[in-house]
KETI-907742 format. One record per residue: residue number from 1; x, y, z of N, C-alpha, C, O in turn; residue in one letter. Coordinates in Angstrom, 2 decimals, padded with zeros to 5 digits. Layout:
ATOM / num / neast / nnorth / nup / caeast / canorth / caup / ceast / cnorth / cup / oeast / onorth / oup / residuo
ATOM / NUM / X / Y / Z / X / Y / Z / X / Y / Z / X / Y / Z / a $
...
This chain:
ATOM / num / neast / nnorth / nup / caeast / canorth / caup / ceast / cnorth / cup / oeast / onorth / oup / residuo
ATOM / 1 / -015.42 / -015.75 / -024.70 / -014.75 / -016.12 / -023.47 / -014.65 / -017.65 / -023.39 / -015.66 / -018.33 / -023.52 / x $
ATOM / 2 / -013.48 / -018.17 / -023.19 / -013.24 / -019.80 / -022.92 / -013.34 / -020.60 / -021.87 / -012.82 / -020.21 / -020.82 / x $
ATOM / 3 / -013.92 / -021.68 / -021.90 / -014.25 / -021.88 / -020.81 / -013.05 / -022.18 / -019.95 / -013.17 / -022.09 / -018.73 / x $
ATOM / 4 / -011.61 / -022.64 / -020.64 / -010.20 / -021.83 / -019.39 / -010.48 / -021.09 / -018.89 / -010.43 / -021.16 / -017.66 / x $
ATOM / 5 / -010.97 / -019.84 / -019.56 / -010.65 / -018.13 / -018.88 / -011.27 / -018.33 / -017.93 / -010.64 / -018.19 / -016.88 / x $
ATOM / 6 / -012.43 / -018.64 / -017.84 / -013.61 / -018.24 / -016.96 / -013.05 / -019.25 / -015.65 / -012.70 / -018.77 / -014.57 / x $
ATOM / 7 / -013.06 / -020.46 / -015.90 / -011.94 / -021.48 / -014.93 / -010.72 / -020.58 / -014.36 / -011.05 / -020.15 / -013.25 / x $
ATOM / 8 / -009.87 / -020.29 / -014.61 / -008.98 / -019.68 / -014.14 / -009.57 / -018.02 / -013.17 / -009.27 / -017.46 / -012.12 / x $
ATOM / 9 / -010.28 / -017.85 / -014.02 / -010.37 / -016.07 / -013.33 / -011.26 / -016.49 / -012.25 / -010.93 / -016.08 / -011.14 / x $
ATOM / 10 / -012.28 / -017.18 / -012.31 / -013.32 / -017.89 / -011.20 / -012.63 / -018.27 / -010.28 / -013.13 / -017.99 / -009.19 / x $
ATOM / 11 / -011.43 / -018.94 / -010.20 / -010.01 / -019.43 / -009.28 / -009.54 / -018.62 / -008.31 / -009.40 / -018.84 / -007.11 / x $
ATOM / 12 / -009.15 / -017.00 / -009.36 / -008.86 / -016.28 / -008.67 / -009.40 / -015.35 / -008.43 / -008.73 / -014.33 / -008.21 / x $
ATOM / 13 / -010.60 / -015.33 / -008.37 / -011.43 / -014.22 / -008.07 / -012.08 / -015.06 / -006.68 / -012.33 / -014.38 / -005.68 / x $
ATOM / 14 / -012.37 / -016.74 / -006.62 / -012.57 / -017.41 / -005.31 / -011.30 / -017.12 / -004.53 / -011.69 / -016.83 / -003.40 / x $
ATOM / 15 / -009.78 / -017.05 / -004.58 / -008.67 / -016.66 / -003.89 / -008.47 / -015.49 / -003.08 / -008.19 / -015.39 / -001.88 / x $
ATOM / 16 / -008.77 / -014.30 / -004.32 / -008.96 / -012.97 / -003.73 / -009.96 / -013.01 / -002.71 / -009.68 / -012.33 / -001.73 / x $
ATOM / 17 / -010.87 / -013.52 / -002.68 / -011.85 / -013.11 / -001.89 / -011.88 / -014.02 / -000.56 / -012.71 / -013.72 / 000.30 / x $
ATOM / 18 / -010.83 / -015.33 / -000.30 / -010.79 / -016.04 / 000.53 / -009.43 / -014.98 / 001.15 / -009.18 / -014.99 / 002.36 / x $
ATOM / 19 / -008.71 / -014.20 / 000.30 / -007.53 / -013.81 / 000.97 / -007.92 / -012.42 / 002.22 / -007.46 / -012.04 / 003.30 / x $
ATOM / 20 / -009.21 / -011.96 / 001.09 / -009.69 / -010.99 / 002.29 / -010.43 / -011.70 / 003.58 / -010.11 / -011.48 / 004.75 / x $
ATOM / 21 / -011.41 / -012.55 / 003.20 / -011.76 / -013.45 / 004.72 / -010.88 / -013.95 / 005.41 / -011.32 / -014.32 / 006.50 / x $
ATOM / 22 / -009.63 / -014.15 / 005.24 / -008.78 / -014.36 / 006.48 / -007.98 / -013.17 / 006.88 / -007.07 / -013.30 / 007.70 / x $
ATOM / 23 / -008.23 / -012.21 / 006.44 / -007.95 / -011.00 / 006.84 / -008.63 / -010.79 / 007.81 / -008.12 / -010.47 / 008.88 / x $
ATOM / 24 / -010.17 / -010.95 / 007.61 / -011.09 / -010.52 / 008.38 / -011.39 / -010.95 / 009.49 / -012.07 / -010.38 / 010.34 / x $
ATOM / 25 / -010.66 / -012.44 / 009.57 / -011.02 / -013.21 / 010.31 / -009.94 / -013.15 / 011.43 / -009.89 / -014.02 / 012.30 / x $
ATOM / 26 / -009.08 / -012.10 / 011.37 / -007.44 / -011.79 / 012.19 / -008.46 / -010.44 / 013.12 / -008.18 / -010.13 / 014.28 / x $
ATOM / 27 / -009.26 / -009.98 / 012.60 / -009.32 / -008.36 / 013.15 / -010.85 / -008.65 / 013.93 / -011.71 / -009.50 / 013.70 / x $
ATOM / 28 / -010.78 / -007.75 / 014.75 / -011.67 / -007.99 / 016.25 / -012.79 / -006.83 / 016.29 / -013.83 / -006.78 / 016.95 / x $
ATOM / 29 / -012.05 / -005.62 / 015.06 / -013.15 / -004.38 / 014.99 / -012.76 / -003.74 / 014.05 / -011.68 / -004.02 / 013.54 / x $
ATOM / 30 / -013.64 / -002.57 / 013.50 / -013.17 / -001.69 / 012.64 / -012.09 / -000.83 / 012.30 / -011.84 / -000.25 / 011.24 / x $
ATOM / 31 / -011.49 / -000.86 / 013.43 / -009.82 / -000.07 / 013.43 / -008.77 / -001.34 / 012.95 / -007.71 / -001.02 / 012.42 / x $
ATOM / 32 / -009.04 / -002.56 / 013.13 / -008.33 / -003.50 / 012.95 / -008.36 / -003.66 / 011.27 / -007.32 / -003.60 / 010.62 / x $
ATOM / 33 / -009.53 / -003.85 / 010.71 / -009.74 / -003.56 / 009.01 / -009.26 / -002.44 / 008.81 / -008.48 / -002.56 / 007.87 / x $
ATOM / 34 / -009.29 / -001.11 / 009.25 / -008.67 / -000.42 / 008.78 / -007.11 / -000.34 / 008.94 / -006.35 / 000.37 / 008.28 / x $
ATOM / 35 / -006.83 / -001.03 / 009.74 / -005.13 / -001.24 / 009.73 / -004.50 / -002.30 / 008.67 / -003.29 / -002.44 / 008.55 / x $
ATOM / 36 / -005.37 / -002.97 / 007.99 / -005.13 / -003.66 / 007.04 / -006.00 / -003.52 / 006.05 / -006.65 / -004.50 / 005.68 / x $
ATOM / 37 / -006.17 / -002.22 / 005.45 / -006.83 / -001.46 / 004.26 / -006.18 / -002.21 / 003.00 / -006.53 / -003.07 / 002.19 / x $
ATOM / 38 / -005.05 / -001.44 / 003.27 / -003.69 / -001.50 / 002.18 / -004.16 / -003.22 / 001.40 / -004.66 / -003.33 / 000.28 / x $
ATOM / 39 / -003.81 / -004.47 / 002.40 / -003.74 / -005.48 / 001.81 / -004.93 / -006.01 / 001.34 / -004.87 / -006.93 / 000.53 / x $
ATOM / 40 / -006.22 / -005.50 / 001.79 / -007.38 / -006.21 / 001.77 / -007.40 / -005.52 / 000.37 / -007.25 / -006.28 / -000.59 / x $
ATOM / 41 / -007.57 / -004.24 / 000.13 / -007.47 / -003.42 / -001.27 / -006.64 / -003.85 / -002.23 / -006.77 / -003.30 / -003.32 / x $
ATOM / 42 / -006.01 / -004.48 / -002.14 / -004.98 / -005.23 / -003.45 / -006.12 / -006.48 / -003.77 / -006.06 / -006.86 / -004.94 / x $
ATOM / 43 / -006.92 / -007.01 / -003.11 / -007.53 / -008.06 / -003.21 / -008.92 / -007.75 / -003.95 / -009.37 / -008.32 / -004.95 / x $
ATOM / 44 / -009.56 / -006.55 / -003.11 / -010.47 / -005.97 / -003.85 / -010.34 / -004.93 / -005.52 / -011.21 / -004.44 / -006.24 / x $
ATOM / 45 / -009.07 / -004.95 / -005.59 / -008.90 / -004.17 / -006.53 / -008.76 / -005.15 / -007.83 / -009.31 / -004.94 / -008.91 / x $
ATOM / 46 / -007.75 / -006.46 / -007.46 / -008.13 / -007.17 / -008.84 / -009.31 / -008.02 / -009.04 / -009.16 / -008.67 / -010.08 / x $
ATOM / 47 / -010.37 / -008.27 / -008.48 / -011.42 / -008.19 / -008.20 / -012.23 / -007.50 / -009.05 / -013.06 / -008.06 / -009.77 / x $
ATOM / 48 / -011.96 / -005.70 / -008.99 / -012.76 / -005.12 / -009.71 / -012.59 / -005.31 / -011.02 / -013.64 / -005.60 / -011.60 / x $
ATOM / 49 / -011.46 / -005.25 / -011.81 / -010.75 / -005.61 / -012.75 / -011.16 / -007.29 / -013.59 / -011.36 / -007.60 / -014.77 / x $
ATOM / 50 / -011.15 / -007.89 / -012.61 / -011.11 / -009.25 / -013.64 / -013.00 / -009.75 / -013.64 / -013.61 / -010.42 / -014.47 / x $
ATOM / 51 / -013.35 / -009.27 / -012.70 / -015.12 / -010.02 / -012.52 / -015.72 / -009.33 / -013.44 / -016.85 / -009.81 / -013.30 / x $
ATOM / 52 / -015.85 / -008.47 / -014.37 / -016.50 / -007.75 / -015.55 / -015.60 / -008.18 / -016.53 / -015.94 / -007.67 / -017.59 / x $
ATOM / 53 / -014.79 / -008.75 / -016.64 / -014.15 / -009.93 / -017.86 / -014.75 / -011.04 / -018.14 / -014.75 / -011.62 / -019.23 / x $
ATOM / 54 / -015.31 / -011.36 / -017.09 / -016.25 / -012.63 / -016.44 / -017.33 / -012.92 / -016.57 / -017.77 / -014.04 / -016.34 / x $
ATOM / 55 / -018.05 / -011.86 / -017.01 / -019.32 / -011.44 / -016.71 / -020.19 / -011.17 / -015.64 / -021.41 / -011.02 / -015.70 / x $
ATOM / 56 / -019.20 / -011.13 / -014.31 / -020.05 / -010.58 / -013.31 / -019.77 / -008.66 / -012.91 / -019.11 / -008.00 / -012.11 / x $
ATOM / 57 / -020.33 / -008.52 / -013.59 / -020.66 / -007.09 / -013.68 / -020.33 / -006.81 / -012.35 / -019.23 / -006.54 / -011.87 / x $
ATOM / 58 / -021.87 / -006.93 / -011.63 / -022.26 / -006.95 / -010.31 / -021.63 / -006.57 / -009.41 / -021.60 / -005.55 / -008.72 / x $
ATOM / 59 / -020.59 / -008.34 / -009.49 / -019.49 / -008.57 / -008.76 / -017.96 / -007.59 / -008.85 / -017.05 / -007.57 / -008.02 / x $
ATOM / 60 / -018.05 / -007.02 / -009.80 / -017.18 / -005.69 / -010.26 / -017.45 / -004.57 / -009.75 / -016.51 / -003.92 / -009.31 / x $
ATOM / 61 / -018.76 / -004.04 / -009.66 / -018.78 / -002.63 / -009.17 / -019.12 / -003.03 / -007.79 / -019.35 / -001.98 / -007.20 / x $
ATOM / 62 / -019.28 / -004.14 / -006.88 / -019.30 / -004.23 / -005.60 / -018.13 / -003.70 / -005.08 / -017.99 / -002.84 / -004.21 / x $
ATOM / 63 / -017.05 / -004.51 / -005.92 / -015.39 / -004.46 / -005.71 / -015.12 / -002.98 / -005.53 / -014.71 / -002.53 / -004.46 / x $
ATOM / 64 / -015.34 / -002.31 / -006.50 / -015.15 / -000.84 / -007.04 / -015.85 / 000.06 / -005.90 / -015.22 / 000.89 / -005.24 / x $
ATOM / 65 / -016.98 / -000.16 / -005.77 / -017.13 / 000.73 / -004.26 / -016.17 / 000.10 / -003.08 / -015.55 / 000.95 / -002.43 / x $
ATOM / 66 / -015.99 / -001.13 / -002.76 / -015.61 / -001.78 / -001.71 / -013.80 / -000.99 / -001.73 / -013.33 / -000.47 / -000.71 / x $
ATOM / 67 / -013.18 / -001.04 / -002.78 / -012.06 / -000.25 / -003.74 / -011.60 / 000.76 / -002.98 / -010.57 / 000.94 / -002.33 / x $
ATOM / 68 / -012.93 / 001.59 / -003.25 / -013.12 / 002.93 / -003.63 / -013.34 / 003.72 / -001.68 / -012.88 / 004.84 / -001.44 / x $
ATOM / 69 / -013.94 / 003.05 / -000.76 / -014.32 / 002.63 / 000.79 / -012.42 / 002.80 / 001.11 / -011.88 / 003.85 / 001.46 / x $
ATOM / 70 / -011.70 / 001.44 / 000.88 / -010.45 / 001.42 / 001.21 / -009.78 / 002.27 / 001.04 / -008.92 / 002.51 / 001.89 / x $
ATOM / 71 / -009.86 / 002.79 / 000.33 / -009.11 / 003.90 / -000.11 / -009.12 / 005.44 / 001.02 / -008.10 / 005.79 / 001.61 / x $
ATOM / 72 / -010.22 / 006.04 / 001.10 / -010.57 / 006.63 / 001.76 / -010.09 / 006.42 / 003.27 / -009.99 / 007.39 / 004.01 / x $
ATOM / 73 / -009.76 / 005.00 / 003.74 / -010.01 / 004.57 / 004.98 / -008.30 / 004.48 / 004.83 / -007.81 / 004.29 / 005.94 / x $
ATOM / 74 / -007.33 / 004.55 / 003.80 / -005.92 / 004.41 / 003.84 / -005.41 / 005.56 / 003.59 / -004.19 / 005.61 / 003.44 / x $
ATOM / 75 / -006.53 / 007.22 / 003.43 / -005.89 / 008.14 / 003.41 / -006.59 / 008.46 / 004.94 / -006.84 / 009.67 / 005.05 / x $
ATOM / 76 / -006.93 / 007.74 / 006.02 / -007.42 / 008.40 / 007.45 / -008.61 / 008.51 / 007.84 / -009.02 / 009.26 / 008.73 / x $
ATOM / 77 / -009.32 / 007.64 / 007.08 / -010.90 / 008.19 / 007.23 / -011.05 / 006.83 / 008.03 / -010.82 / 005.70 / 007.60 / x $
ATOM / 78 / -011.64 / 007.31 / 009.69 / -012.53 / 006.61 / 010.62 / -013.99 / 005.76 / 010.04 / -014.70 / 006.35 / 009.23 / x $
ATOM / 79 / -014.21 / 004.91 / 010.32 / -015.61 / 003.88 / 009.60 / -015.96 / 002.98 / 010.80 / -015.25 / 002.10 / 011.29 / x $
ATOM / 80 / -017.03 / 003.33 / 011.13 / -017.94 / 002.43 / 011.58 / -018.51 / 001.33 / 011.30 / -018.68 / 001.21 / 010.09 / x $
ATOM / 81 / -018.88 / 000.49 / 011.89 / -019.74 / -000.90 / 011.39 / -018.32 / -001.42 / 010.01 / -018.55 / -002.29 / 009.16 / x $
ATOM / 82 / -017.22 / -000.81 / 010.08 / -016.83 / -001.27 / 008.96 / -016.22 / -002.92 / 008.70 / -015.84 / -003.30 / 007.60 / x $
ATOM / 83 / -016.22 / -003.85 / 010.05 / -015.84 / -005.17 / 010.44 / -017.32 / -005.53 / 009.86 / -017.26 / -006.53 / 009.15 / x $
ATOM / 84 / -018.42 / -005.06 / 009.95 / -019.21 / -005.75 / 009.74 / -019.92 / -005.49 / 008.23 / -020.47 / -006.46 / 007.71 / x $
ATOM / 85 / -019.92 / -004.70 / 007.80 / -019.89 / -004.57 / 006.63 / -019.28 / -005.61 / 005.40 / -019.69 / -006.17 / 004.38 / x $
ATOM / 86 / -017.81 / -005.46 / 006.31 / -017.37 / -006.17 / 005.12 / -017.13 / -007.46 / 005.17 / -016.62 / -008.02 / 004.19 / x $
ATOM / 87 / -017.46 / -008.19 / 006.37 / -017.89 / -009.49 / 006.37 / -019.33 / -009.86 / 005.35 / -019.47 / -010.72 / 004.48 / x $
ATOM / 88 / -020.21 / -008.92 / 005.83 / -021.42 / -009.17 / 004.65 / -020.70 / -009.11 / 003.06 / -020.79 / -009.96 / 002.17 / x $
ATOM / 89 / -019.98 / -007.81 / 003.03 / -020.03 / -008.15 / 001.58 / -019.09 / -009.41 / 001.25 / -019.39 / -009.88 / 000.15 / x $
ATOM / 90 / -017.99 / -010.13 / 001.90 / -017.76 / -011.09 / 001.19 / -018.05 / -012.38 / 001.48 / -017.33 / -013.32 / 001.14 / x $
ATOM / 91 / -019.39 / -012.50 / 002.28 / -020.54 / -013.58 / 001.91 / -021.36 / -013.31 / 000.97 / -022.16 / -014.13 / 000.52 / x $
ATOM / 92 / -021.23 / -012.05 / 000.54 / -022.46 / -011.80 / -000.68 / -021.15 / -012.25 / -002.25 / -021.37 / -013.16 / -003.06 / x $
ATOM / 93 / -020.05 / -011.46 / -002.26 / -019.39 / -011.99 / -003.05 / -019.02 / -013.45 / -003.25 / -018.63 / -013.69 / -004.40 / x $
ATOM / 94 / -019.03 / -014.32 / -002.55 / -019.04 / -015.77 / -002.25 / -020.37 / -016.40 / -003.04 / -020.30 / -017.19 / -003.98 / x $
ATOM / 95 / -021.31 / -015.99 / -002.57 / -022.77 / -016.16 / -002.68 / -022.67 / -015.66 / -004.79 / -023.20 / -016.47 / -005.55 / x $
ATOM / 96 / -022.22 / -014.79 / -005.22 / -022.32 / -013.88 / -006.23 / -021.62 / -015.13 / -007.23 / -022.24 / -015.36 / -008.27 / x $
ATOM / 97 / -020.44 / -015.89 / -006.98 / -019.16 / -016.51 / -007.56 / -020.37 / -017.89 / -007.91 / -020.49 / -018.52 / -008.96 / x $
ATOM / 98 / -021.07 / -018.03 / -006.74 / -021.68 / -019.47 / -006.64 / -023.21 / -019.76 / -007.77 / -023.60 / -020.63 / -008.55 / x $
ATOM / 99 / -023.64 / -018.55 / -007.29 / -025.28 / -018.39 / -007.85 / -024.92 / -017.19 / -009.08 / -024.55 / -016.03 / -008.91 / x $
ATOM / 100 / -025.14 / -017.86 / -010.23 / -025.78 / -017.15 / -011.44 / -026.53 / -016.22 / -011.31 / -027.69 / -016.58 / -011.15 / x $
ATOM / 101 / -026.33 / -014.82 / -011.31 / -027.13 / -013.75 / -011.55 / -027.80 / -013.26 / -010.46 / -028.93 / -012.78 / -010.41 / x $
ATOM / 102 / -026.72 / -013.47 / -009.30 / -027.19 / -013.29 / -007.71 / -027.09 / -011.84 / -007.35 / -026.07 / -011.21 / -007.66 / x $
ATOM / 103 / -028.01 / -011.31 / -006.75 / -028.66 / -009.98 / -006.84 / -027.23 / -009.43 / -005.38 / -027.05 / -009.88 / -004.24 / x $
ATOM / 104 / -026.61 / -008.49 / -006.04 / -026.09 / -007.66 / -004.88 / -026.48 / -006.17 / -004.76 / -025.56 / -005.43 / -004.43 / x $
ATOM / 105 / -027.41 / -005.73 / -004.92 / -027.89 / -004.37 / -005.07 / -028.12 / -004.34 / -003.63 / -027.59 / -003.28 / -003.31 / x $
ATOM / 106 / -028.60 / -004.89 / -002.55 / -028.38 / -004.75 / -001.00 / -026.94 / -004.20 / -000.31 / -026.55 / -003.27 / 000.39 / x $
ATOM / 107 / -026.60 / -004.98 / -000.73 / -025.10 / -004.87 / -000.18 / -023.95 / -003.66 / -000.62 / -023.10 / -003.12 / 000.08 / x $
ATOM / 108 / -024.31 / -003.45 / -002.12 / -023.58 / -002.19 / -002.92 / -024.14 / -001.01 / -002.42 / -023.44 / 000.00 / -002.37 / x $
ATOM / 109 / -025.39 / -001.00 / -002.02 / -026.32 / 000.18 / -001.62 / -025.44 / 000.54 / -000.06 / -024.88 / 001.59 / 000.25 / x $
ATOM / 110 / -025.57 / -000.90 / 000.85 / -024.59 / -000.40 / 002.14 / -023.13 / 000.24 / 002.18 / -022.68 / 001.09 / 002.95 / x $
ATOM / 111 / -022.41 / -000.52 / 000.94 / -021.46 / -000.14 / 001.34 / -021.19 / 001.47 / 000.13 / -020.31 / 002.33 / 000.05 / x $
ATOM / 112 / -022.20 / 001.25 / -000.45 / -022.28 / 003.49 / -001.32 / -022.90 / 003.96 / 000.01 / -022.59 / 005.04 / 000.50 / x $
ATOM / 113 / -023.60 / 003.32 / 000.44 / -024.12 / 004.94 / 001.89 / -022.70 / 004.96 / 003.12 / -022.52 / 005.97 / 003.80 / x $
ATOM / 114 / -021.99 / 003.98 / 003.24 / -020.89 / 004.06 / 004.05 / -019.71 / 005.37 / 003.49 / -019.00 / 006.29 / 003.89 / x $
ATOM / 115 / -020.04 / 004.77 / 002.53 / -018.58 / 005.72 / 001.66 / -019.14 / 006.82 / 001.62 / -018.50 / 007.82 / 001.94 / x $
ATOM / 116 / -020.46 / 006.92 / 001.22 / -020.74 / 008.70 / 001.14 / -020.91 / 009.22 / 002.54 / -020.90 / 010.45 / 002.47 / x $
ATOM / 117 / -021.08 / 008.77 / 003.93 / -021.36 / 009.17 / 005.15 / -019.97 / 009.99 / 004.78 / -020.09 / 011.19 / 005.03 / x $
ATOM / 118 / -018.45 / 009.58 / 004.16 / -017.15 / 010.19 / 004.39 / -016.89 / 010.97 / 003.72 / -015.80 / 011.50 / 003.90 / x $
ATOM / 119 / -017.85 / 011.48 / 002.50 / -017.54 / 012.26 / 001.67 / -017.97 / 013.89 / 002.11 / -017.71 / 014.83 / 001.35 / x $
């Protein structure tokens, strides 16, 4: 991996994740994130995709549940705490981009027990 690649994908993997915080930062509650599933999920989705190119694993399968949450919530599925949720996770993804080998097993755990409450 070059240190371009990693420059560039680090770029846009800080983008994606600033594009969902001002998403977040428009909506007042959980019906409001879920009315903007669709766009926040384009953000989380290349996300999942490019951060295990990267070597943040981590930061990949956070995406992939977070993904995997939207999805569910863009075929009709009601979510709770879900404004707040996902403000945590993208201070933890922020936190993840910044700090080397920054532990998100807290946060992946919240948002797998969210998704399975819908399953």
């Amino acid at each position: 991996m070059s240190d371009e690649f990693l420059k560039v994908a680090t770029a846009e993997i800080n983008n994606e994740i600033s594009e969902i915080q001002n998403i977040l930062n428009s909506c007042q509650s959980s019906l409001d994130v879920s009315a903007n599933a669709t766009k926040i999920q384009k953000s989380t989705h290349k996300i999942k995709g490019l951060a295990p190119m990267m070597g943040k694993e981590d930061l990949g399968s956070l995406s992939a549940l977070l993904d995997s949450l939207l999805k569910k919530i863009m075929n009709g599925i009601i979510v709770n705490d879900l404004l707040e949720s996902f403000i945590m996770a993208v201070d933890e993804m922020k936190k993840s981009i910044t700090y080397p080998n920054y532990n998100l097993d807290k946060i992946k755990q919240r948002i797998s027990n969210l998704s399975s409450a819908l399953s």
